[in-house]
C-alpha positions in Angstrom: 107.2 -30.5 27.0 109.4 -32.9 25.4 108.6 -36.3 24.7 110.6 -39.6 25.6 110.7 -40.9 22.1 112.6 -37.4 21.2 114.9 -38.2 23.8 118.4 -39.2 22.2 118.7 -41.6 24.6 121.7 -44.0 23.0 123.8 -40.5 23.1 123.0 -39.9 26.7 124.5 -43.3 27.8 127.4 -42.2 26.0 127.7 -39.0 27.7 127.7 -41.3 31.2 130.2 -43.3 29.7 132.9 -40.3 29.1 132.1 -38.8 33.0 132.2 -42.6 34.4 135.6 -43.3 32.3 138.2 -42.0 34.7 135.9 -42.5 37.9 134.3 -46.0 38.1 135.3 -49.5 36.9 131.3 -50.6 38.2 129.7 -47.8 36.2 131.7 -48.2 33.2 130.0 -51.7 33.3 126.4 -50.8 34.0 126.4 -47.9 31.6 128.0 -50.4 28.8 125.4 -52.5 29.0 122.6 -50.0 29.1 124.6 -49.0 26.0 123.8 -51.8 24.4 120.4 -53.0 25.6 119.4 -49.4 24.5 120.2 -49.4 21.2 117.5 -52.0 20.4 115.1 -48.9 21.4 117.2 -46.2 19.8 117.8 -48.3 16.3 117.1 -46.8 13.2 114.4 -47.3 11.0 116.8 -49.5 8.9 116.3 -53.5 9.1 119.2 -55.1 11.3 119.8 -57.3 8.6 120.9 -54.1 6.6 122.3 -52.4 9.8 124.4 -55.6 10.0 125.7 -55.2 6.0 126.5 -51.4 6.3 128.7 -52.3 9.1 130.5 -55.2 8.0 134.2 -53.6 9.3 132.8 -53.7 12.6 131.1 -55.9 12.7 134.7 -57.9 11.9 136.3 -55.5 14.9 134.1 -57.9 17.1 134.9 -60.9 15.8 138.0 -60.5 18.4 135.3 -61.8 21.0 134.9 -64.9 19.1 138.6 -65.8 19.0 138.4 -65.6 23.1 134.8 -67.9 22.5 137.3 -70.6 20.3 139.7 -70.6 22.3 137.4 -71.7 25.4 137.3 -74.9 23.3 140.9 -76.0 24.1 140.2 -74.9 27.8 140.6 -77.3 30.6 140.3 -74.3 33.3 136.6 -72.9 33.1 137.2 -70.5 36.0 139.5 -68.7 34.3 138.2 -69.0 30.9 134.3 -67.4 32.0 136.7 -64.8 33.6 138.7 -64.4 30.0 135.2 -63.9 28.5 133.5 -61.7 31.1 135.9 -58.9 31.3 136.3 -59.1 27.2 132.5 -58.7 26.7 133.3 -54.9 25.6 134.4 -56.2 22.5 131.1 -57.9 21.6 128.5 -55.3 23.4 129.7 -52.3 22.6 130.4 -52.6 18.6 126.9 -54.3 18.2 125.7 -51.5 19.6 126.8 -48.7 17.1 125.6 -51.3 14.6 122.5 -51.3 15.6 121.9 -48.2 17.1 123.7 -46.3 14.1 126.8 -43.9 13.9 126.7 -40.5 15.5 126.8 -37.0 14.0 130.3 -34.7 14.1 129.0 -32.1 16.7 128.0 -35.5 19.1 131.1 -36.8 19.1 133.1 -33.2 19.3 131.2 -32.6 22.6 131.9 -36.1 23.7 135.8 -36.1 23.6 135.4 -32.5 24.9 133.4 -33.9 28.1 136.1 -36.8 28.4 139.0 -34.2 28.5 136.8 -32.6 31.3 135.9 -35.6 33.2 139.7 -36.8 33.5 140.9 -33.5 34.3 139.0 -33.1 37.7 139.5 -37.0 38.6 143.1 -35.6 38.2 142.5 -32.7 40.3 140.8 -34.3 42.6 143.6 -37.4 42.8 146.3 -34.6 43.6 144.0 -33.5 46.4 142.9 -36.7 47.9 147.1 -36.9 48.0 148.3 -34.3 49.5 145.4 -34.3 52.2 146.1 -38.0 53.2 149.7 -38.4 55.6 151.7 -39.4 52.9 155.4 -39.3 52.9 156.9 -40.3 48.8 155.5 -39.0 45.6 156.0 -43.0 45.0 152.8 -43.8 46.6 151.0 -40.8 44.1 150.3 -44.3 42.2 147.9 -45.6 45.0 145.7 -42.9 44.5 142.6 -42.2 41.5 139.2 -43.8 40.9 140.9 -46.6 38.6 144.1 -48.3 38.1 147.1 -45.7 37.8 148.3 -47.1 34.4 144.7 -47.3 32.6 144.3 -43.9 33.8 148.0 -42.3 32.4 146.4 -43.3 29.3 143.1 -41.5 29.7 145.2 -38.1 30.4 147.6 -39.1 27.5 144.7 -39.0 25.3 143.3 -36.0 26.8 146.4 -34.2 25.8 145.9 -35.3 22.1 142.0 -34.6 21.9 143.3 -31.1 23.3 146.1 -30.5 21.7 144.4 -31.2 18.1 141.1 -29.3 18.5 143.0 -26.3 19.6 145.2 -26.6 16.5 142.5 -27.0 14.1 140.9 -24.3 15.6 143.5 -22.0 16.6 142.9 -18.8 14.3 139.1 -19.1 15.1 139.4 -19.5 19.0 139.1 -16.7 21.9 142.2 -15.8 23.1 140.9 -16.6 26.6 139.9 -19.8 25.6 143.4 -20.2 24.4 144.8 -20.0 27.4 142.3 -22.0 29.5 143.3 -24.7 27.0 147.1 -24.5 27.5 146.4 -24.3 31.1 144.8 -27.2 31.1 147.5 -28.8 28.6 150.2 -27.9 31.4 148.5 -29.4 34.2 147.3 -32.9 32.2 151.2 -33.3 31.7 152.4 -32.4 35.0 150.7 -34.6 36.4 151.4 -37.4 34.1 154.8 -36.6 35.9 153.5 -36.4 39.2 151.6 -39.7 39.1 154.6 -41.8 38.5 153.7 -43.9 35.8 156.9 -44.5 33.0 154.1 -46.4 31.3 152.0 -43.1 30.6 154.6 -41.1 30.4 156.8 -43.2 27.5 153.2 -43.2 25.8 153.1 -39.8 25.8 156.7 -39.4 24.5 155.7 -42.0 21.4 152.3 -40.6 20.4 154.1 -36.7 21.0 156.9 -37.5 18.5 154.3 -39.2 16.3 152.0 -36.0 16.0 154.9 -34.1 16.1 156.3 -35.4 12.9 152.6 -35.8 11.4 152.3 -31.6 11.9 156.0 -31.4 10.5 154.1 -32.5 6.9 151.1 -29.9 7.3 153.7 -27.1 8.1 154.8 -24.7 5.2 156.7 -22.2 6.8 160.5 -22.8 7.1 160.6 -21.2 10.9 157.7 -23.2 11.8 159.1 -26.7 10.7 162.3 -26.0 12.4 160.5 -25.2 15.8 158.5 -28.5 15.1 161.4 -30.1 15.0 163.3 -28.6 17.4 160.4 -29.5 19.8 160.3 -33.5 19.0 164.3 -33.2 19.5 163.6 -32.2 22.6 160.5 -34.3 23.9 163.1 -37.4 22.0 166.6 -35.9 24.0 165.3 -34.6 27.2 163.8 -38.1 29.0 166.8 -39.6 27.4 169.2 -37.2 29.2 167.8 -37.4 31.8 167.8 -41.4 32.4 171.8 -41.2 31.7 172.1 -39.1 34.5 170.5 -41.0 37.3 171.9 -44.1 35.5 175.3 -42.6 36.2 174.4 -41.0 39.5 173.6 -44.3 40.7 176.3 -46.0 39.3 178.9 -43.4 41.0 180.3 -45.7 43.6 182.7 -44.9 46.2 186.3 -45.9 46.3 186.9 -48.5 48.7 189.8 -50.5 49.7 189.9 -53.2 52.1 192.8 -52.3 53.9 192.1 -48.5 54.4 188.3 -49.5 56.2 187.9 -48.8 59.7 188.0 -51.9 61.6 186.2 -51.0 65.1 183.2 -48.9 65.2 183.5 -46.0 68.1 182.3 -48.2 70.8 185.6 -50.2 69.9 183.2 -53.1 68.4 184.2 -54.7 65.5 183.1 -53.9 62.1 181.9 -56.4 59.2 182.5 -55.5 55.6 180.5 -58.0 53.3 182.5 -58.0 49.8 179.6 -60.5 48.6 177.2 -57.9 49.0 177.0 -55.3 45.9 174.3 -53.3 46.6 174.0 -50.1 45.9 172.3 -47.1 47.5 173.4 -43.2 46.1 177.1 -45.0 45.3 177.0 -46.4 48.8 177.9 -50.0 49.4 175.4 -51.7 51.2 177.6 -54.2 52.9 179.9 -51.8 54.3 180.5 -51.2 58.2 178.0 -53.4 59.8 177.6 -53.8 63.4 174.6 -55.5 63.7 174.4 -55.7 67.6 174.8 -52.0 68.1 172.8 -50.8 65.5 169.7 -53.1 66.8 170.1 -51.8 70.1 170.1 -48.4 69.1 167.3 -48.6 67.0 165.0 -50.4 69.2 165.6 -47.4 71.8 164.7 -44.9 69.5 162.0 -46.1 67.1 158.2 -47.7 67.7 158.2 -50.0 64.8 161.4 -52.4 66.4 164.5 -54.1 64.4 162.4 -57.4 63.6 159.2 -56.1 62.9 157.5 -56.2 60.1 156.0 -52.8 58.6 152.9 -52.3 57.0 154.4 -53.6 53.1 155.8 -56.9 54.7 159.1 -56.1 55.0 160.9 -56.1 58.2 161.9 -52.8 59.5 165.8 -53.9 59.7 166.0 -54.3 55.6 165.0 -50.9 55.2 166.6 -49.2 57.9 170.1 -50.4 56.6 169.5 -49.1 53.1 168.0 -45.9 54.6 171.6 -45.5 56.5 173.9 -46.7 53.9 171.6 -43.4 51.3 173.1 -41.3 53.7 176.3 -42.5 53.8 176.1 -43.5 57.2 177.2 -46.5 59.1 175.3 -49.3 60.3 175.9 -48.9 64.1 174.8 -47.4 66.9 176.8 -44.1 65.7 174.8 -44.3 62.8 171.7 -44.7 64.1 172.2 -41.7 66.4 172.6 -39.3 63.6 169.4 -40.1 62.2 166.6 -37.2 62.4 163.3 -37.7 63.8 161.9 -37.2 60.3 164.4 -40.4 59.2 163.0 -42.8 61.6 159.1 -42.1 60.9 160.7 -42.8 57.1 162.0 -46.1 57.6 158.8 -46.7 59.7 157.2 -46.1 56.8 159.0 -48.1 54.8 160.9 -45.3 52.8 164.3 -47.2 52.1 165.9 -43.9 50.8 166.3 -40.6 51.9 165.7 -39.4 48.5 162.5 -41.2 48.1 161.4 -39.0 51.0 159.6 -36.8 48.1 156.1 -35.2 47.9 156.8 -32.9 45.0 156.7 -32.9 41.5 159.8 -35.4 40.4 160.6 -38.1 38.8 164.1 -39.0 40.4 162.1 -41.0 43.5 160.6 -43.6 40.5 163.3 -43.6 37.9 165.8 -44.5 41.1 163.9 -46.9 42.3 163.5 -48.9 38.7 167.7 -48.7 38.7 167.7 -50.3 42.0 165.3 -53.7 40.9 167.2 -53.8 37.8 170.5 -53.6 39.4 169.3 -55.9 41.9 167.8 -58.0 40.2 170.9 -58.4 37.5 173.2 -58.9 40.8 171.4 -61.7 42.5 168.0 -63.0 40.3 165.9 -61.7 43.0 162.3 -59.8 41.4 159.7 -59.8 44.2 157.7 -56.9 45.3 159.9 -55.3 42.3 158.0 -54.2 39.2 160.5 -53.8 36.4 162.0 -56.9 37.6 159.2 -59.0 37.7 158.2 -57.7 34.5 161.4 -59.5 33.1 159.9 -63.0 34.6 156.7 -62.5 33.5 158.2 -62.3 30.0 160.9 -64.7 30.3 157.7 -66.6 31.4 155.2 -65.6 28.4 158.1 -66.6 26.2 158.6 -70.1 27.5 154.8 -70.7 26.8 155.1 -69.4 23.2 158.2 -71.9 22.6 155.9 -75.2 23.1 152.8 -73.1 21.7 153.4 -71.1 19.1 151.0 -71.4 17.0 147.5 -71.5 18.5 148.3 -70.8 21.8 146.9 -73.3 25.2 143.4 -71.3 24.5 141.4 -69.3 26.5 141.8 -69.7 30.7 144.5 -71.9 30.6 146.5 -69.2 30.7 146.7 -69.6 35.2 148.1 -72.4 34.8 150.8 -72.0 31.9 152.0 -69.3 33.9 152.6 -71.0 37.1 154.1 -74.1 35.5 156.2 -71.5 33.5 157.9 -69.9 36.8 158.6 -73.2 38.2 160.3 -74.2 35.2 162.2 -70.9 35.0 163.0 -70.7 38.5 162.1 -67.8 38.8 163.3 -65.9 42.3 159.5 -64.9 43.3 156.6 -66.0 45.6 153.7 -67.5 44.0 151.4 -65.1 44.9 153.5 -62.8 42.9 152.6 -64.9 39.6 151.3 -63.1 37.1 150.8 -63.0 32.9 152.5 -60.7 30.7 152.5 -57.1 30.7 152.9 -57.4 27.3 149.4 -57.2 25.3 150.8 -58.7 22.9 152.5 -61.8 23.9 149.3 -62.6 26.3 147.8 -62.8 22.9 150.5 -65.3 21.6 150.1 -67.1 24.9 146.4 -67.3 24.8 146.0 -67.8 20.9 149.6 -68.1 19.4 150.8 -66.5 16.4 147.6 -67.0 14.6 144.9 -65.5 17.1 147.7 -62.8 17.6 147.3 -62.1 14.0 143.6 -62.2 13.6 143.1 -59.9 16.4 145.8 -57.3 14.8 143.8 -57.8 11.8 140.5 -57.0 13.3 141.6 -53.9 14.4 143.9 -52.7 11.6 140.9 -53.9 9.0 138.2 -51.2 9.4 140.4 -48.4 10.0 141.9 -49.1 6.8 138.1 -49.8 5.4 136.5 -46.6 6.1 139.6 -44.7 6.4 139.2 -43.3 9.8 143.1 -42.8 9.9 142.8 -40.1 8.4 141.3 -38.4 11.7 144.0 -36.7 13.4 142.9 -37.9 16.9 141.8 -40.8 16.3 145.4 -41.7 14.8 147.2 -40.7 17.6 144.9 -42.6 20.0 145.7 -45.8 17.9 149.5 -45.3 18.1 149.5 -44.4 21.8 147.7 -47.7 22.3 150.0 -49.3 19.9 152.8 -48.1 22.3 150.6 -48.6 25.5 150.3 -52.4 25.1 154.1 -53.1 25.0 153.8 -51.8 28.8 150.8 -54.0 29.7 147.9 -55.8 29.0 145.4 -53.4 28.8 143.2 -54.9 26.3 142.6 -57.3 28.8 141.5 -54.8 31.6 137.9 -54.2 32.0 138.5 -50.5 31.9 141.0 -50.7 29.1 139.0 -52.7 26.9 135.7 -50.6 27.5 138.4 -47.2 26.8 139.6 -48.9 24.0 136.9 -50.1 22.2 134.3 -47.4 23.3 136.7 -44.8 21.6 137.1 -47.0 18.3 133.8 -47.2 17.6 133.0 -43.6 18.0 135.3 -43.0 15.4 135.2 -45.9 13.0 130.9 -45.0 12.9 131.1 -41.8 12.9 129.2 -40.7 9.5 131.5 -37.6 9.5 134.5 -37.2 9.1 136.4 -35.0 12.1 138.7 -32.7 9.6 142.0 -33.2 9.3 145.1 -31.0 10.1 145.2 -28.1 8.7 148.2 -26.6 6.4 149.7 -24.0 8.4 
């Protein structure tokens, strides 16, 4: 029978953490904490004054919770601040509990990432499901669905990809050819549906931390054909995205000739038409403002539809905005003519609130996202408007973040005053979005220059950058890449400041920075 005490019980509470990961913001928090009030019982035999020595680098690595404790000093918002330091308490629980409950051994922490890689594949599997059972019309709304936020969890796939990737590598000559294939299967799917789910975060990640290890196998390859079909790859993985965003750039951007005097001036009712030359916008090289009878197209509408002209759909919008972009993407005319030639099928998609009969999607394709981000931008360019738009509001909240950095550059106006930087920020900018559309960065690292200016920014970087230097763990082939795609992550949003992307990030460094062997490196091939 075995006994408690020989119960690894610290590992167990990892092994919930890596199944709870890509399922369960709540359990990632209970298990942390059991994490860490377990470790008291599981420390070793070793004083915690000399655990504390032996693990001076991370023991610094936490220090990035006392810069958020400072900071709370120069806070006159203590709402905000408590909220700062709740959803940062990773940073302090989890590293002082591989101090005190010791590192892990190689095999431990192999099984762990392998469990991870399993854990997000079936929430993936299991997302694609949930999708495709539910009524849903666009591949746009694939972002809706998973157990946690879409963008945390392109990241958990991103680094399933590496983990995979590299173990097979370094084990390649030594692995079962059926477990080869299981492995690239599962390879195929983790990408396709970092596709399918939508997120240019995740997926410009992926591209960085690809091209990265890439480059890094380029230097462990001796044969001539090999390096070229390395090379040959990262071209690719570089030229193809690229190519790709210059074609629906100028897709969209493939207007139609128009001029004034050759535009019908009657619609066939023998009603007259009205062309708005103030209005640029754009749908598949359509003009918007083109061949308006509002009258006719209202009455039209109203007779065939359930959701009527000046109704409001189910995102806020009323159904008359959508339905005359959904007309003008098929080059039809905004009267009752028009609205007689739409299918069935087109008017439960403007019910819905699809504004584009390309965005009518369910399959695997990118075109539905990457056309809508050309649209904010080019509406947003045209007229300042951002709301309800993400790239665009993205540009705010950076013009924003910036504007706070100007007055504080240096320190920052400290932990939870952030709320209210912000909002004074967008009045000041006057910026073209409701206030309940205020937000901070998606920038990790200028919500760090916001919160703690150039020189929290700086100690925090340092933190990190410290013990990985220290005890070399750079030299782990994973762990590496994991650090870069975060690198490239945080540029995209504020994920250290998530409680799931601070309990991902930080759960992940310290299983690498303590572990007390060293997973190999590449290997020369």
């Amino acid at each position: 029978m075995i006994q408690l005490k020989n119960i690894n019980w610290f590992y167990g509470v990892l092994v919930l953490l890596m199944v709870a990961l890509p399922f369960s913001e709540a359990l990632i928090s209970i298990f942390g904490v059991l994490l860490f009030l377990i470790s008291f019982w599981y420390r070793s035999r070793i004083s915690l004054a000399n655990r504390f020595k032996q693990n001076k680098p991370l023991l610094l690595f936490s220090t990035i919770y006392l810069v958020y404790i400072i900071g709370t000093l120069f806070s006159t918002d203590f709402k905000w601040a408590l909220y700062d330091l709740q959803k940062n308490i990773p940073y302090l629980i989890i590293p002082l509990a591989f101090i005190i409950a010791g590192p892990i051994k190689l095999k431990q922490l192999i099984k762990l990432l392998k469990l991870f890689v399993i854990s997000v594949s079936v929430s993936a599997l299991i997302t694609i499901i949930d999708f495709y059972l539910q009524d849903e019309i666009s591949v746009l709304k694939a972002q809706e669905f998973g157990f946690i936020h879409h963008i945390r969890f392109s990241f958990q796939v991103v680094f399933s990809l590496v983990i995979s990737s590299v173990l097979l590598f370094q084990n390649w000559l030594k692995t079962k050819v059926v477990l080869k294939i299981a492995t690239l299967s599962l390879l195929l799917f983790l990408f396709l549906f970092l596709i399918w789910h939508q997120s240019f975060t995740g997926l410009l990640t992926f591209i960085g931390t690809a091209t990265v290890g890439l480059f890094l196998l380029i230097t462990r390859i001796k044969s001539k054909v090999g390096r070229t079909l390395a090379w040959f790859t990262m071209a690719f993985i570089i030229l193809a995205p690229a190519s790709y965003l210059y074609y629906a750039i100028d897709r969209f951007y493939t207007v139609d000739l128009v001029v004034d005097a050759e535009l019908d001036k009657q619609t066939a009712q023998g009603n007259p038409y009205y062309h708005d030359w103030n209005n640029q916008q754009l749908e598949n090289g359509h003009y918007v403002g083109l061949y308006w009878n509002e009258t006719e197209m209202q009455k039209a509408w109203n007779k065939r539809a359930n959701l009527k002209y000046n109704e409001i759909d189910k995102h806020g919008y009323q159904v008359k905005y959508t339905l005359v972009r959904y007309l003008t993407s098929k080059d039809l005319r905004k009267d009752a003519a028009g609205v007689s030639q739409l299918t069935k099928e087109d008017i439960q998609y403007i019910e819905a609130g699809i504004s584009n009969h390309l965005l009518a999607k369910k399959g695997l394709s990118l075109y539905p996202r990457i056309y809508t981000s050309i649209w904010e931008l080019d509406t947003y360019f045209k007229s300042g408007y951002a709301n309800h738009q993400s790239l665009s509001q993205r540009i705010e909240y950076t013009k924003a973040a910036l504007t706070i950095i100007q007055d504080h550059f240096w320190f920052g106006v400290g932990t939870g005053n952030w709320k209210s930087a912000y909002d004074e920020a967008y009045v000041r900018n006057k910026a073209q979005m409701d206030p309940d559309r205020f937000a901070d960065a998606h920038n990790q690292y200028l919500n760090y220059m916001v919160k703690f200016g150039l020189i929290g920014l700086l100690w925090i970087l340092f933190a990190i950058c410290y013990p990985v230097v220290r005890t070399q763990s750079y030299l782990k082939p994973i762990f590496f890449l994991f650090l870069i795609g975060m690198f490239i992550a945080n540029f995209g949003d504020s994920n250290f400041e998530t409680h799931v992307g601070s309990s991902f990030f930080v759960l992940f460094y310290c299983l690498f920075v303590t572990s007390d062997e060293s997973v190999e490196s590449l290997p020369d091939i």
